[in-house]
N, C-alpha and C positions, 0 to 999 in steps of 0.2 A: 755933334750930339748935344742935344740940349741935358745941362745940368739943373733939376729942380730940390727945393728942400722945405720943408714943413715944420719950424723948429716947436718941439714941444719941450722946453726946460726940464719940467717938474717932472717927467718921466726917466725912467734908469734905463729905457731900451729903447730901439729904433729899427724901423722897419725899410726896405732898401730894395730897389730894382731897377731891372732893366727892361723896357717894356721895348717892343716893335712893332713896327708898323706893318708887317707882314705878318698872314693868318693864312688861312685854306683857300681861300679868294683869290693867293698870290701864287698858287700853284697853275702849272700847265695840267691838263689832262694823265698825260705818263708821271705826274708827280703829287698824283692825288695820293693825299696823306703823309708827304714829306717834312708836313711845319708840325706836325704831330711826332714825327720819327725823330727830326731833328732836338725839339725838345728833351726828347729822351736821351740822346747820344751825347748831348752836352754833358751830360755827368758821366760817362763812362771810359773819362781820363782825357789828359791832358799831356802836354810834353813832361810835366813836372812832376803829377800828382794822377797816379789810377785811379778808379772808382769810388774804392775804400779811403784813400786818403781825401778826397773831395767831402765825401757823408764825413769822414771820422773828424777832420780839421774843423768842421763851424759844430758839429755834435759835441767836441771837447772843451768847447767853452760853450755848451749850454744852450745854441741856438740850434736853428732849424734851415734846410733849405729845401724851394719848392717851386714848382713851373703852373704854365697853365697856358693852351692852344685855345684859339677863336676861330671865328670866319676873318676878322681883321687885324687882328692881333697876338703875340707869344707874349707872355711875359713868365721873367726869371727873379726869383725873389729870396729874400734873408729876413731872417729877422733875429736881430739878436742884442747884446745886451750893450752901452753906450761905447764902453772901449774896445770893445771889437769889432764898428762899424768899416775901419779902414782893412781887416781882416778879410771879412764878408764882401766887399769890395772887391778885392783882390781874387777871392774867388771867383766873384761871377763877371771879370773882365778876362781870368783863367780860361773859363770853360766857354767863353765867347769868341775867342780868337785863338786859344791856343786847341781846340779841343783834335784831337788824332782820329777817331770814326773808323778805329782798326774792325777789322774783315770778323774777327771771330766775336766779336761787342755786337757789333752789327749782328750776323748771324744769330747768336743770345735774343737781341733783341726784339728781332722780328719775331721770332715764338713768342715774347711777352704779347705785343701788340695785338699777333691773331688771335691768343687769350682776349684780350684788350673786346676787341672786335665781337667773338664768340660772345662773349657776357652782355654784348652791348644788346645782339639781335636776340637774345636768352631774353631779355627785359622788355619786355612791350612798352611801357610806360618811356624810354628812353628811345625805342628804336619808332615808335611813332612820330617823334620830331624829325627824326632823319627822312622816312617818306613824306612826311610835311615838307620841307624842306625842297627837295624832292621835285614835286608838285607844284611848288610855287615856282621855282627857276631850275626848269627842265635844263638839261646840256649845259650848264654853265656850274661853273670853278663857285658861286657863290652859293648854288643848290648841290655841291657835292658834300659829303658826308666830314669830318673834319679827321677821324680815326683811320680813312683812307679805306680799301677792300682787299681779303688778303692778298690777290695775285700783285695788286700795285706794291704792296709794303714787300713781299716778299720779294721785287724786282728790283727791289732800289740798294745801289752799289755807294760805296763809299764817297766817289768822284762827284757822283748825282746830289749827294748832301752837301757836300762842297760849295757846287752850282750854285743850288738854290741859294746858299748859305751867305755866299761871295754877290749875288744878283741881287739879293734882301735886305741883307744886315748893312747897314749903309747910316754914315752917320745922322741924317738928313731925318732918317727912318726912326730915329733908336731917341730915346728917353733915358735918362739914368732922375731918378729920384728915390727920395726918402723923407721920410717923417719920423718926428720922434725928439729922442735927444742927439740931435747933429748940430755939425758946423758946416755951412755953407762952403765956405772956401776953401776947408780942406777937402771936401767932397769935387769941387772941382779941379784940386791937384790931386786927387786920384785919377780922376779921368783924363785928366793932361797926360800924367805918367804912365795911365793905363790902355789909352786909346790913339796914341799919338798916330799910329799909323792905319786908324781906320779908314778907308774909306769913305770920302766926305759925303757924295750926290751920286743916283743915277741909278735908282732903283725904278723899274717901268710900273706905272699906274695900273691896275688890276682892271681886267676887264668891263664894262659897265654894265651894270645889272638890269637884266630885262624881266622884269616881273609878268609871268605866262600864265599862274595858273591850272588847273589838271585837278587830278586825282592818283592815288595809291593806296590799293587795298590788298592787304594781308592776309585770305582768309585762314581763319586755323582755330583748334582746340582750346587755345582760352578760353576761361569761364568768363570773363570780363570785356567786352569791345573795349578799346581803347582807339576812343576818335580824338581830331583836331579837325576843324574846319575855319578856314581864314580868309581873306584878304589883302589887298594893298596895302600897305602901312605908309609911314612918312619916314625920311630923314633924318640923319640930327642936326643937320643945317635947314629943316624945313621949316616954315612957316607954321605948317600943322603938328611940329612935334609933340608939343606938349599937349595940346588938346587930346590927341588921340591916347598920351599917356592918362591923364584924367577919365575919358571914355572908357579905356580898360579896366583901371579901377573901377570905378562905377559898376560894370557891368560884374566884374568877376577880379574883385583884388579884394577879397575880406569876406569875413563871416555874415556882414551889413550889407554886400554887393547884393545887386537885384537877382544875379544867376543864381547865387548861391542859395537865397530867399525861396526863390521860386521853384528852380529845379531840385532841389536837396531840401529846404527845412518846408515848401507847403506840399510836395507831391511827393518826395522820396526816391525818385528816379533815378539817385546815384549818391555813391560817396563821395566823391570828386568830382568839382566841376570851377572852373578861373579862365578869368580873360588874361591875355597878354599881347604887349606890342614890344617888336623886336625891330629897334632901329638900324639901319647900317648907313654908310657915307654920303649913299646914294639910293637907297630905298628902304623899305621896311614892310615888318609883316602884323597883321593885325589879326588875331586865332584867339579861337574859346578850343579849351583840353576839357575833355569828360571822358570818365571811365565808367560803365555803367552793365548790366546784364543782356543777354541776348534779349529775352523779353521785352526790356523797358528801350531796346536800339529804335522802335518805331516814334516810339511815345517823345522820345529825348530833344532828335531835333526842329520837330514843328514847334516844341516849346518857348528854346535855344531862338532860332527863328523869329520870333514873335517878341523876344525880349528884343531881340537887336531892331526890330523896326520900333519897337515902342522907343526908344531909347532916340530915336530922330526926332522926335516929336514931344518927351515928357519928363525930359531928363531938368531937376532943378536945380536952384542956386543952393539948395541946402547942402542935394548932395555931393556939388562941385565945391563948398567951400569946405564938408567931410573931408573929399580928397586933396583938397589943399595943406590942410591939416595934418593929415599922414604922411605928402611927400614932404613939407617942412619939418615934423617928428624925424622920419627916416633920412633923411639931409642933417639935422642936427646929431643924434643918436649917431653918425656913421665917424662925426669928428673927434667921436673919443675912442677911433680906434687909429692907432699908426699906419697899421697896414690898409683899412681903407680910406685914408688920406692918402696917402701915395700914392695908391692904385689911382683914385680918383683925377688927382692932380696930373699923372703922367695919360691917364686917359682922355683927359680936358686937352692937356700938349698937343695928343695925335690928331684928336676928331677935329678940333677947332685952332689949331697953332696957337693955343695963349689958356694958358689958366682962366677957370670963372670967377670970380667973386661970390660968396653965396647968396649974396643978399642982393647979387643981380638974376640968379638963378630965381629965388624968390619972389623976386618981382615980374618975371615972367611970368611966372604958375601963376601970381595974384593976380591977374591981368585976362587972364582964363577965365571967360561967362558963360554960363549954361545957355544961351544963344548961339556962342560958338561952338562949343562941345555938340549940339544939336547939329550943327551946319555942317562938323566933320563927321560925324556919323552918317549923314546922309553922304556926304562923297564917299565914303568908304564903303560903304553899304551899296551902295547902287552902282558901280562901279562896272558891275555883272564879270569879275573875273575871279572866280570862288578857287579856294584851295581845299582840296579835301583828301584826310590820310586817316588809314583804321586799321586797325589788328584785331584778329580774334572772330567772333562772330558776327562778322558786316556783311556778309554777303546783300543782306534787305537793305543797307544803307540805299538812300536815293543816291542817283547817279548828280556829281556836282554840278553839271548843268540846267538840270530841274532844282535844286538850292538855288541857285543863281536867279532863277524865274521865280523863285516865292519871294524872294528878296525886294524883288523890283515891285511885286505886286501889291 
C-alpha cells in the first residue's frame, strides 16, 4: 500500500483516505453494482464496532465520514480535526478489513440502493449519462451503470462481497493518503499496524475498453429532452489528454464557451447546454449535455453540429490561453482545500504510479496551441463513431448515424 501525505502546518484539520483502484469496471457481469454495494456495507459494522458506533466515534470528536464509487475507483474518506487523525485511521482500516456484511445489513441495505436506483431513473438529467454510457461501450463492465440494476443488487450475498472484496482490495491497488495537518511517519505506522496482513498483489486488470458507439433513447412525458451526444475521447496517459480537455472547455466549460454563446445567450434554444471530456486508463469520452423543449429538439442539434465542425477550423490562441487560465485558477484554487489535495494526490498514485508536480501539470497545458486543439477536434470529430442518449421527447431526434454523416461533411 502506498502511504502518501500533504503536510499543511498552519491548518488544525486534516483530511484522510483510502482510495482503490477498483470501480464498476472491476466488476464481472453477475456483479454489476457490487463496488457501489460494497461501499455501503463497509460501514454497517465491524468485528468491534456496529453501524452506530462507526457514525457515532469520528461524529463525537466533530468530524465526518464519507465514500464515493467510480467506473475506476472507491474511495473512503475522514476528515477531521489534527489529533484525531490516528482515530479516523483506525476506523477506516476497521471498516476495511474487519467489516462483517451480516445477512440482515445486507438485506436493509439493498432496499436503500433500489431507492438509490429508483431516484436515479426518476431524474432525467442523471439517468441520461447512464444511457450515454450505455451507448458508448455496449456489453462491457466500463458502459455498465455504477449503482448496478435492482435484480443484480438484490442477488448479491454476503460471500459475493467478500469475493470481490478479497479479488480487489489488494495492497498493490490501495492508496492511503492525507493532507492537512499530519505527520508522515506516524501515518505510515498506522498502516504498518493497520494493514499488516493485507494482501500485497494480484488483483486482475479490468477488461479493455472497446469504444462502439450506438444510441439510447428514452421516449417519455418530460417536458424537457434531455440529450447527450459524444464521441471518442483520450486517455490519461494519452498524448491527446489535455487538448481534448481545453477543446471541451472551449466549446462548453463556461458562460464565455462558444455553446453556451450560441446555443443559450444568441438563439435561446435551452437553458443548459456544456461540453465535457471523461477520461479513463484506457479511453475516454468526448459529449455536449443539453436539455432543451420538445419544439426547440430539431433546431438544437444542427446548431450543436455546426459549432463542433467550426471548432476544427477557428478555434484561437485567445481562447486556448482563456482556458489555460481557468485550469491553472481551478488547479491553484483546489490546493487550499485538504480534501481535494488528497483526493488529488492519491488519484495521481493510481492513474499514473507517482504524484505530479503542479507546475509539471502546468507546463503541459502551456504547451497546448490552438493548432493542436484544432488537430484533436478534427480526430475526434471525424472519427464517424457518434454516441447518442435522450429522454423525454426525442423521438424526432435524428438517428446517430446520420449525426455521424453531418459531421464528416
Amino acid at each position: 500500500m502506498t502511504v502518501l501525505t500533504d503536510d499543511m502546518p498552519h491548518l488544525e484539520s486534516a483530511s484522510l483516505g483510502i482510495w482503490v483502484k477498483a470501480g464498476s469496471r472491476s466488476e464481472t457481469e453477475a456483479e454489476h453494482g457490487i463496488s457501489h454495494m460494497l461501499e455501503h456495507m463497509a460501514f454497517k459494522g465491524t468485528k468491534t464496532r456496529d453501524a452506530l458506533e462507526i457514525a457515532s466515534t469520528i461524529e463525537n470528536v466533530g468530524g465526518d465520514l464519507n465514500a464515493a464509487t467510480s467506473v475506476e475507483h472507491t474511495g473512503y474518506f475522514a476528515r477531521v480535526l489534527k489529533e484525531d487523525v490516528a482515530l479516523s485511521a483506525d476506523i477506516l482500516s476497521d471498516i476495511l478489513q474487519n467489516s462483517q456484511f451480516e445477512q440482515h445489513e445486507l438485506d436493509r441495505e439493498q432496499q436503500v440502493i433500489v431507492q438509490e436506483i429508483g431516484a436515479a431513473r426518476d431524474n432525467p438529467d442523471d439517468h441520461v449519462f447512464d444511457l450515454f454510457q450505455q451507448a458508448a461501450f455496449p456489453d462491457q463492465a466500463i458502459g455498465r451503470t455504477i449503482l448496478g440494476t435492482v435484480e443484480s443488487v438484490n442477488s448479491f450475498g454476503p460471500d459475493s462481497i467478500r469475493a470481490y472484496m478479497e479479488r480487489n482490495y489488494v495492497g498493490d491497488h490501495m492508496v492511503l493518503c492525507a493532507a492537512g495537518n499530519v505527520d508522515h511517519d506516524a501515518l505510515v505506522d498506522i498502516a504498518n499496524n493497520r494493514f499488516h496482513d493485507l494482501k500485497p498483489t494480484g488483483a486482475p486488470p479490468p477488461e479493455k475498453a472497446a469504444y462502439v458507439g450506438g444510441e439510447q433513447r428514452l421516449v417519455s412525458d418530460h417536458e424537457q429532452a434531455h440529450i447527450v451526444l459524444g464521441m471518442e475521447g483520450r486517455a490519461y496517459n494519452s498524448d491527446g489528454f489535455y487538448a481534448v480537455q481545453i477543446l471541451a472547455s472551449i466549446l462548453g466549460g463556461g458562460m464565455s464557451s462558444r455553446l453556451f454563446q450560441e446555443v443559450r445567450e444568441k438563439r435561446g434554444l435551452c437553458y443548459s447546454v456544456y461540453a465535457f471530456h471523461w477520461a479513463f486508463a484506457d479511453s475516454g469520452i468526448f459529449g455536449v449535455a443539453a436539455s432543451t423543449g420538445e419544439d426547440e429538439v430539431a433546431e438544437l442539434l444542427p446548431v450543436v453540429l455546426d459549432e463542433l465542425r467550426k471548432a476544427t477550423e477557428t478555434i484561437t490562441d485567445e481562447e486556448v490561453v482563456r482556458v489555460r487560465n481557468q485550469i491553472r485558477a481551478g488547479l491553484l484554487m483546489s490546493l487550499e482545500s485538504p480534501s481535494s489535495r488528497a483526493g488529488q494526490l492519491a488519484r495521481q498514485q493510481i492513474l499514473w504510479g507517482r504524484t505530479i508536480p503542479l507546475q509539471e501539470t502546468v507546463d503541459r497545458i502551456n504547451r497546448i496551441t490552438a493548432d493542436r486543439v484544432k488537430q484533436i477536434a478534427r480526430q475526434v470529430f471525424d472519427a464517424g463513431q457518434v454516441s447518442l442518449a435522450g429522454i423525454g421527447p426525442v423521438a424526432k431526434l435524428p438517428d446517430y448515424r446520420d449525426i455521424a454523416a453531418q459531421l464528416k461533411n
